[in-house]
C-alpha positions in Angstrom: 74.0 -51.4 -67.0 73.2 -51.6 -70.2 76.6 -51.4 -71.4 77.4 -54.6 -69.7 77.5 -57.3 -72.2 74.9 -59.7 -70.1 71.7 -56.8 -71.3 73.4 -56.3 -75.0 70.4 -58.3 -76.5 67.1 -57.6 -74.0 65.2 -55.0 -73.8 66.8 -53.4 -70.5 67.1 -49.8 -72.1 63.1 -50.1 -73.0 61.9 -51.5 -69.6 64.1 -48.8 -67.6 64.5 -46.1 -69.6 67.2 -43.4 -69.8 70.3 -43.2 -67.5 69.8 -41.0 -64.8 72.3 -40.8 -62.2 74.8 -43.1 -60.9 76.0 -43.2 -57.5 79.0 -45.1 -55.9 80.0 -45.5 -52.5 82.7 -43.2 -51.2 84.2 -43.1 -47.8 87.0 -40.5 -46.3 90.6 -41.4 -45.8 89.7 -42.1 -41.4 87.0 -44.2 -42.7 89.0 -46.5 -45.2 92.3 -47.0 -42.8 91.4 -45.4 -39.8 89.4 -48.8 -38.2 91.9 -51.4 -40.0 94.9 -49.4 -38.5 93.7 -49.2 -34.7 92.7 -53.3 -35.0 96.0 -54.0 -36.6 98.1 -51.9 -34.0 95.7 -53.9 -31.3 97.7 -57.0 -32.4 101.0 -56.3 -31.4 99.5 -55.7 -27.7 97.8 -58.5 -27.7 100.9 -60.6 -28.4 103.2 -59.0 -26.0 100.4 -59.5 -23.6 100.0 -63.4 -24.2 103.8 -63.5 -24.0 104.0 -61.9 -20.8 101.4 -63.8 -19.1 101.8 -66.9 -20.9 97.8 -67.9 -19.8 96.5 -70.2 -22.3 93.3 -67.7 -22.3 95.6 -64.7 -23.3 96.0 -66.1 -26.6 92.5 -66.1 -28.4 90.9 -63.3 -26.2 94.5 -60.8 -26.6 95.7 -62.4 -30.8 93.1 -63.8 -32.0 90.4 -61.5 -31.3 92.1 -58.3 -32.7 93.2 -60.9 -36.0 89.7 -61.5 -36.9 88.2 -58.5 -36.4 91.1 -56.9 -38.5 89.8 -59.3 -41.2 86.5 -58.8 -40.6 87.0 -54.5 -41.3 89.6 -55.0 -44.2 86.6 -58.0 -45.7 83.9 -55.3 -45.1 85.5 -52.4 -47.3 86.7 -54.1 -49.6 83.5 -56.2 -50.0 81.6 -53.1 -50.3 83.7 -50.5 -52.3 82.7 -51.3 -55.8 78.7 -50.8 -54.7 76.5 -48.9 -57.1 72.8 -47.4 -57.3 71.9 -46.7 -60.6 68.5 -44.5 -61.3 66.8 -44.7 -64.7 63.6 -42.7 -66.1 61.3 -45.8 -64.5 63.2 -47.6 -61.8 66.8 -48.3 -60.3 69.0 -50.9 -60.0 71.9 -51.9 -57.1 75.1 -53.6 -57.8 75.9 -54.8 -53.9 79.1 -57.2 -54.6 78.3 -60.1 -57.2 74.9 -59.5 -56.9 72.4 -57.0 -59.5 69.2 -55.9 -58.0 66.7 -54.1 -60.0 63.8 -52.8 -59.7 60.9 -50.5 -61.6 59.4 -47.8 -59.4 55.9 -49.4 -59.9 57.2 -52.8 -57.9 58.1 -50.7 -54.6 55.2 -51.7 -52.1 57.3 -50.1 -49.0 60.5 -48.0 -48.2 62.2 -48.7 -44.9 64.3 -46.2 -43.5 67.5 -47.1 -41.6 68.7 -45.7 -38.4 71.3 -42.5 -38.9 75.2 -42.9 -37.9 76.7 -40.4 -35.5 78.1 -38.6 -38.7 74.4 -38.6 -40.4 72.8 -37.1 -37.1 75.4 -34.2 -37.6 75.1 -33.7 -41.4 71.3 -34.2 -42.1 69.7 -32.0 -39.4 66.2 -31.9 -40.3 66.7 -33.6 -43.8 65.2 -37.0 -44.6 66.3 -40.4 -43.2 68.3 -42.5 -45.6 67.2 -45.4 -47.3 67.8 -48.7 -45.7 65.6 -51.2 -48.1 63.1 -51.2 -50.7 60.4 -54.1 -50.3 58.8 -55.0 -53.7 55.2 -55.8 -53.8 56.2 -60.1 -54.6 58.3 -59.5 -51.6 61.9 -59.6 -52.2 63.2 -57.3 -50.5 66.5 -55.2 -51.3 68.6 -54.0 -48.8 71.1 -51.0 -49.4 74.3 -50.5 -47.8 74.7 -47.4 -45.1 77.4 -45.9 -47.5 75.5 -45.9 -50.8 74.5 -42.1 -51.1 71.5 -41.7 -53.6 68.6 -43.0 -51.7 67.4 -40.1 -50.8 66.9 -39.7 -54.8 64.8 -43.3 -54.7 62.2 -42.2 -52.0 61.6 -38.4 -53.7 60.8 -40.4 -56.8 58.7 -42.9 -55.3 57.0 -40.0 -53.3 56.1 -38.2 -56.2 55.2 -41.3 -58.0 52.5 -42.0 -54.8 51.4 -38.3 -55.7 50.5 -38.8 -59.4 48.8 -42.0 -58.5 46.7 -40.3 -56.1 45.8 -37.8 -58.3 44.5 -39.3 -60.9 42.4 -41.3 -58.5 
């Protein structure tokens, strides 16, 4: 982020070093429209369903249910799809909507996996889970999205970081 106008004068580049990597969250063409289509398409059914019936109860189990959680999926990706892990020389830092989370690889107390999706089970056989938050040792704790990929790039450096440490001790 250092190219962002809000770290032009601190010492952001010195504290975090060097650019790394930067990862963004990207999702498949089913995964963008596929849930937003079915809800919307839900709606039509649930109107012809209050109009046949004409129960007062049709109306927010059969329109109003399918309505908000169309909103709910279309608020969730676009909420999320401008999401970014960036990992420097000493630490990392997560852009999760308005908010800028950093943090250096020597505040990590504990990582906390996070349960695998039914496409994860599939595609990381055997591999390592993803990341689901970093706790830092004054306890804030940062909590990563299930679509961010790049955390398994934060544990392997903590990892070896935990390595050196106990080396030299």
């Amino acid at each position: 982020m250092p190219e962002d106008n809000r770290f032009k004068y601190s010492n952001f580049t010195e504290v975090f070093g060097a650019l790394q990597n930067i990862h963004r969250v990207r999702r498949s063409f089913s995964e963008k429209f596929l849930p937003p289509a079915v809800l919307f398409f839900l709606i039509p059914f649930g109107v012809i369903t209050y109009v046949a019936s004409r129960d007062l109860w049709t109306l927010p189990c059969c329109v109003v249910l399918p309505v908000l959680l169309f909103g709910l999926a279309v608020w969730h990706l676009f909420s999320t799809r401008r999401d970014e892990l960036r990992i420097y020389e000493n630490g990392f830092t997560y852009k999760s909507g308005k908010t800028l989370h950093s943090c250096l690889w020597t505040e990590i107390e504990t990582l906390q996996p996070r349960e695998l999706n039914n496409r994860e089970i599939t595609e990381l056989a055997g591999a390592l889970c993803p990341l689901g938050a970093v706790e830092k040792k004054n306890g804030a704790r940062i909590d990563f999205d299930a679509d961010v990929p790049g955390t398994p790039e934060i544990i392997a450096r903590f990892e070896n970081r935990k390595l050196k440490n106990n080396a030299k001790s």
